[in-house]
N, C-alpha and C positions, 0 to 999 in steps of 0.2 A: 317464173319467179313470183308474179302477181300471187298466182294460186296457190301455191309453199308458202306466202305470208298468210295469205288468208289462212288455211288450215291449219299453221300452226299459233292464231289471233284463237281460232276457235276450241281447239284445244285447249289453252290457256284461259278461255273464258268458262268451258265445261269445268275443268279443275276449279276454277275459283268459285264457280257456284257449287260443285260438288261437297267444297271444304267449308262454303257457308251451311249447305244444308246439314252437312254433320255437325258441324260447331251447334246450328241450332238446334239438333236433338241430344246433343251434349246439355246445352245448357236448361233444354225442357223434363230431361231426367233427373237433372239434377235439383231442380226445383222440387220436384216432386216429393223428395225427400231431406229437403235443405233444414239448418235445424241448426237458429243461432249459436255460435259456440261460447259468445260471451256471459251469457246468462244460465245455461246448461251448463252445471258442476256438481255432479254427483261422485261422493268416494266412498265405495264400500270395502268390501273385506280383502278383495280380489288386489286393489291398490294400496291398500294397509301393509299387507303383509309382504310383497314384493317391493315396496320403499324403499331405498339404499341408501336416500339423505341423511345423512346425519341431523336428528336436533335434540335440544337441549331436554335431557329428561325432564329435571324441575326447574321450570321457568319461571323467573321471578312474578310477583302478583302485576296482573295486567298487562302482563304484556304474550300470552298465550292463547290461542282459542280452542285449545286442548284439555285445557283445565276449567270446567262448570265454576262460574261466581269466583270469577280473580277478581275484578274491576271493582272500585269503589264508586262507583257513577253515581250509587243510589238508584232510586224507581222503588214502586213495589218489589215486596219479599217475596219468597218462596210459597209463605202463608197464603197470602193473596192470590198471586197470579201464576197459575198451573206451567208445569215447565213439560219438557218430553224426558223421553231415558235419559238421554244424553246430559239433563240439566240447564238446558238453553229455557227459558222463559218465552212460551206462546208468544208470537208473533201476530198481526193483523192477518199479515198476505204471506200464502203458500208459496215460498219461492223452490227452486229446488238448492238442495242441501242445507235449507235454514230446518226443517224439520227430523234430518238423518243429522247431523253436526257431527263431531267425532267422540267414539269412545277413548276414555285416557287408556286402553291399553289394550291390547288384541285380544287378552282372556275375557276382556268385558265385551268387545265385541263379538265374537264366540260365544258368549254364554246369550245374548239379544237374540227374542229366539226371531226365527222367521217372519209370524206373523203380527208381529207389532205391527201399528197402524203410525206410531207417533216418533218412531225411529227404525232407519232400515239399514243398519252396515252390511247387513247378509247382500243387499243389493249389489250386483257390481254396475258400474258403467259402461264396462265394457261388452253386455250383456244388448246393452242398446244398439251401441257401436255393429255388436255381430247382425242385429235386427236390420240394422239398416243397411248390412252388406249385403242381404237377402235380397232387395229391391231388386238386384239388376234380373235372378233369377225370373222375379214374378213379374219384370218388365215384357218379357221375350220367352214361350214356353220350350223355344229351343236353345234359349243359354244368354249371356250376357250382351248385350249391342257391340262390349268390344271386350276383346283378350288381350286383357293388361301384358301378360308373360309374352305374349309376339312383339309388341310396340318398339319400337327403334327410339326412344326417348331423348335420346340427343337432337335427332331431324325434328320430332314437334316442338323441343325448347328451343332452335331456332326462327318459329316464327311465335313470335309475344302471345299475340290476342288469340292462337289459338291452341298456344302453349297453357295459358289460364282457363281457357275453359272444359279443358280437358283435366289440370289440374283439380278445380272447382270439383268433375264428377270422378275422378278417383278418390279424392280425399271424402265426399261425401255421400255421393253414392257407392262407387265401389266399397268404403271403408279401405282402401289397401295405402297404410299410412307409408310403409318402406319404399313404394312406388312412388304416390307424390311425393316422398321425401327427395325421392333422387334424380325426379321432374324440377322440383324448385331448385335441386342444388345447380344441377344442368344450367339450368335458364340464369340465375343469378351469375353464376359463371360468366354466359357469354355478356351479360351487361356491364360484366367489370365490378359487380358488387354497388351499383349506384340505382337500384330500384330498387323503394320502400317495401314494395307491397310484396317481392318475393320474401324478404326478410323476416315479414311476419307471418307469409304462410309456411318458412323453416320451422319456425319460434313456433306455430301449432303443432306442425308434426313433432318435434320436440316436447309440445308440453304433451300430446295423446301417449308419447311412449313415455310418460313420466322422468323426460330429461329436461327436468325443471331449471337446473342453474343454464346450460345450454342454451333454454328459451326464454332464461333472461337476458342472456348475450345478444340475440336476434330482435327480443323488441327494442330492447336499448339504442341496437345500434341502429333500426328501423329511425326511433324516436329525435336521434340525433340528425336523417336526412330529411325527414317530414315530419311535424307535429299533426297525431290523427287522433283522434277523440279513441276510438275502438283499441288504439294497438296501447293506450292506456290502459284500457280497463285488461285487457289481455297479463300488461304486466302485474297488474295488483291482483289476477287471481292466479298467475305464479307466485306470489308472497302469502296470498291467501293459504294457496297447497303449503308453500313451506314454513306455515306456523308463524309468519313475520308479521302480522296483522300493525303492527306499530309504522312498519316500512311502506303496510301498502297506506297507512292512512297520510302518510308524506307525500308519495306519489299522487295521491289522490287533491294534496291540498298545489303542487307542482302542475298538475293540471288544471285547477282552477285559478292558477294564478295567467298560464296560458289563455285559458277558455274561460273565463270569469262568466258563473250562471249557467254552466251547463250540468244539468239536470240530475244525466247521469252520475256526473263524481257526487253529488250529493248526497245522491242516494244511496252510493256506493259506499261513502261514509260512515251513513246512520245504518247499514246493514252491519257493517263493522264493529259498530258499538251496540247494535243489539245482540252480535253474537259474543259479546263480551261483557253480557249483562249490564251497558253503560246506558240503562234506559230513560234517563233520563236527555242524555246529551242525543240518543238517536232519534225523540222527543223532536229534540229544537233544529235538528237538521232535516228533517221530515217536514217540520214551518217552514224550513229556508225553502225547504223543495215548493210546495204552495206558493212561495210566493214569485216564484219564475213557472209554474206552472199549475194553474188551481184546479185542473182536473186530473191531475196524478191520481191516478186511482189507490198503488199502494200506500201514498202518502198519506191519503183521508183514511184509510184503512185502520192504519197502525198507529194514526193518532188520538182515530177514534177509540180501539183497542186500550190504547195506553190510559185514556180518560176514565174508561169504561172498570179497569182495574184500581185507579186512583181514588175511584169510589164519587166519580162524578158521571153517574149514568145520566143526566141532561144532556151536558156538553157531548157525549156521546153518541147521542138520539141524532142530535143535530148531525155528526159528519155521516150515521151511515144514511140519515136522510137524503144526504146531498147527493148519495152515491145510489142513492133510487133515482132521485132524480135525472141521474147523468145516462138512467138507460141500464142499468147493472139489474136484473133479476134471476136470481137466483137463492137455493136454499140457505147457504151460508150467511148471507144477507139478511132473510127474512126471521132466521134463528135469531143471527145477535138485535136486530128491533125487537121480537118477540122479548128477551134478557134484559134490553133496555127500559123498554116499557115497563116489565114488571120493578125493576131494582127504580125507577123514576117513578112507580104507584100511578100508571097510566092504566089502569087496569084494562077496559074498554078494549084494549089493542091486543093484549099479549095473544088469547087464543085464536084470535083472527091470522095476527102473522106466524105462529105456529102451524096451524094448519095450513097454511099458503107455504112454509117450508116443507111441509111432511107432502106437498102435492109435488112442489117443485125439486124435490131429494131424486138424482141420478143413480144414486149406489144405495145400497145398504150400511157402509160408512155414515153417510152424509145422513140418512134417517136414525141412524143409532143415536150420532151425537142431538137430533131436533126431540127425539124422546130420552134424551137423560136431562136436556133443559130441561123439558115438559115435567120429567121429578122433582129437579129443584124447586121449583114451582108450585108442587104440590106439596112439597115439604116447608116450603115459608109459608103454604094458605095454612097448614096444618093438618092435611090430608094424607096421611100416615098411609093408608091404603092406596090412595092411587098413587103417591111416590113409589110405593114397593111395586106394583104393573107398570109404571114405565120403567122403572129399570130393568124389569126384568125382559121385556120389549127391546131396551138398547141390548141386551145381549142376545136377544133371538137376532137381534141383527146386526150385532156384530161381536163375537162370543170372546173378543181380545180385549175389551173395552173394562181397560184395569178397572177407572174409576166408578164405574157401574159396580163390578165386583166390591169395592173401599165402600159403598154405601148401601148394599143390601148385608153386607156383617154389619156395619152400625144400625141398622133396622133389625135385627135379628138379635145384636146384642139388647139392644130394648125390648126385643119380646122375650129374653132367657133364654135363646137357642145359642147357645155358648158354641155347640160341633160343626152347625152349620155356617155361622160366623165365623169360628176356625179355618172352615176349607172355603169360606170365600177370601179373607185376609189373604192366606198362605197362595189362594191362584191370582191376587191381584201381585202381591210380590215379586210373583214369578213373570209375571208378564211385563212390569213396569218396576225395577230394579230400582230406578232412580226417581220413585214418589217416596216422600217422608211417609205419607199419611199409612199405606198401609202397616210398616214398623212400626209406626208409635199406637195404631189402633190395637194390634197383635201383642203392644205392651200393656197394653190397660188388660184386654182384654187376660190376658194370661196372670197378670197383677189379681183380675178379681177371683179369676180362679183358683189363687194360693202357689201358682209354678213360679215362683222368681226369679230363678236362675234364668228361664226361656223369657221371662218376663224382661230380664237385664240386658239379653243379649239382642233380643227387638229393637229395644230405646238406643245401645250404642248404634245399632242400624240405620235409626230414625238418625239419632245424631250425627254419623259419618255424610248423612246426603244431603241433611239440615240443619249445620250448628248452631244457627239462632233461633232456633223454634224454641220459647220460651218451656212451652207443655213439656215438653221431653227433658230438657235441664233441671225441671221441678220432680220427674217421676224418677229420674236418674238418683237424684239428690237423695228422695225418698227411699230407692230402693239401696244404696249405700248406706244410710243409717240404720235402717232393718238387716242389715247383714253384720255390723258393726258390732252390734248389740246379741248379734248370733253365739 
């Protein structure tokens, strides 16, 4: 009998190391490809159009983030401070989805072509999702570490800790959202429904299959057995997806009454009202943030940004200075010093940090935008020739780069090449839907050539995407009395 215990102690000690060592290649896979979900929010065409939600066509002003310039927040106009297709107003910091935002309506998303750089609805997310279901492939050249379809899923959600790490790598590695789904439902089951954290990984597989009101059910009721910082923010970008932006800014203030200073809902905040053109109020929550934590990087970013638009390129110097200092180098950085400096009359600096961005540029993107600065630049010294070679430079590298095209026809129109200014106008338009400039330039332009009609139909253009641009309300005006008089 001695020895039947011993061999069956041993036994039982080989299984428990056996199920430690897989749990830990469970959880070393899944690192591999782990990939926050709360800050990951991309919606391209793919989620547009398979939608089912119902929402409100025309939403009242402000309270949509479907509709470009509802909010009356104030900040810089349109005039000012460059926006993307979408209508959203430049940001500091590249988040995802602040640059893609949404089109008001599938036919504008469809018509956004591909290779835009400053809006991408063609993008899906689910496109990621299938990348990352690849891993297990190129983990193992003979197939996956484990075959989801055999699994007995009831037996591993009876033991917890090795229920969730297996969890963890189907949802993230595998990508197979119906499988964890039916692991967490399993597992939550046998706990009677009184474990937070199954609740919220429902409430994810819910929100990846776009059963949005569903995965508000699950963080709610998460929310109501445990107050967790994360399964917040979880629910305010289910409100985010369903257009509520008002709802998630409640939520966000319900947690900070919980969590007073935590960082996150702050910024979560001021992300909210910059995508709702409320630039100024996402301004002074961006301070709140600074001042619970002064090396937020996007905080210094966007406030630097927002200065830098306000037409106070000092106060701007100084934040992206701080964020040299904090160890940040790279091209994006050494661009806006380089803008700063020139728009602050630092002269001294601007080519230094130009050139220090053009070494440091990773893409071809990222050097297009350091040589259309480098135009600007040469167009306020008054160097009418080298502004036309750098922009022509931003488009050998990068041939999308609307604004590049908006400014070699205004160089072109001053040199009397009317045809070629034409078909630079018409391919900025086409690329960037949602800048005024090139309509209203395509109206002058066609105003001096004597075409009115096309002249007329530019300016309502200009006007539809900017109706406080003063220039085009005066050429409108203009070209209504000369028809009047027809």
């Amino acid at each position: 009998m001695d020895y039947l215990k011993l061999i069956l102690i041993c036994i039982y000690d080989v299984d428990v190391l056996v199920e430690a060592a897989w749990c830990l290649k469970l959880r070393a896979l899944t690192e591999m490809v782990y990939v926050d979900e709360i800050d990951v929010d991309q919606e391209g065409i793919a989620e547009m159009m398979l939608d089912e939600n119902a929402i409100a066509q025309v939403a009242r002003p402000g309270t949509s983030l479907k509709v470009p310039g509802t909010s009356q927040g104030g900040g810089p106009s349109q005039a000012v401070r460059p926006v993307t297709q979408t209508g959203r107003p430049l940001t500091g910091f590249v988040r995802p989805s602040t640059q893609g935002g949404r089109p008001g309506t599938i036919e504008q998303a469809i018509k956004t072509p591909r290779t835009a750089h400053t809006a991408r609805p063609m993008t899906s997310a689910s496109g990621r999702y299938v990348r990352l279901g690849t891993a297990s492939m190129l983990t193992n050249p003979d197939g996956p570490f484990i075959n989801i379809s055999k699994l007995n899923l009831n037996n591993y959600a009876e033991k917890p800790k090795l229920a969730k790490a297996l969890f963890e790598y189907i949802f993230h590695h595998e990508n197979d959202v119906k499988n964890a789904l039916d692991l967490a439902a399993y597992a939550t089951q046998l706990v009677q429904f009184k474990d937070w954290w199954w609740k919220v990984q429902i409430g994810k597989c819910y929100y990846r299959l776009g059963l949005y009101r569903e995965a508000e059910t699950q963080f709610k009721s998460a929310l109501r057995q445990q107050d967790m910082v994360d399964t917040i923010l979880y629910l305010t970008k289910v409100y985010s997806r369903l257009d509520q932006p008002l709802t998630a800014l409640n939520v966000f203030k319900q947690g900070l009454d919980r969590f007073p200073g935590e960082v996150s809902f702050i910024c979560g905040i001021a992300r909210i009202h910059e995508e709702m053109n409320n630039i100024s109020a996402a301004a002074e929550c961006y301070k709140d943030v600074l001042k619970q934590d002064n090396t937020h990087v996007e905080a210094i970013a966007c406030i630097g940004s927002n200065h830098f638009y306000s037409d106070q390129p000092e106060i701007a110097l100084r934040f992206y200075r701080r964020l040299l200092q904090m160890g940040i180098y790279n091209s994006q950085l050494f661009n806006n010093l380089g803008l700063c400096c020139f728009y602050a009359q630092q002269y001294d600096l601007i080519l230094s940090s130009f050139e220090r961005a053009l070494s440091l540029a990773e893409s071809e993107e990222e050097a297009a935008d350091v040589w259309y600065n480098l135009g600007h630049v040469a167009v306020g010294i008054g160097d009418i020739n080298l502004a036309y070679q750098c922009f022509k430079l931003t488009l050998a590298n990068n041939n999308d780069h609307a604004e590049a095209y908006n400014n070699l026809a205004v160089l072109e129109m001053q040199k009397g090449r009317i045809e070629q200014a034409r078909v630079f106008l018409q391919t900025a338009s086409l690329i960037a839907p949602h800048m005024y400039e090139p309509h209203f330039n395509f109206a002058v332009l066609s105003d001096k050539v004597g075409d009115l009609q096309r002249s007329y139909v530019a300016a309502q253009k200009s006007q539809e995407v900017f109706p406080e641009h003063v220039d085009t309300q005066q050429l409108i005006n203009q070209l209504k009395q000369h028809f009047a008089r027809l």
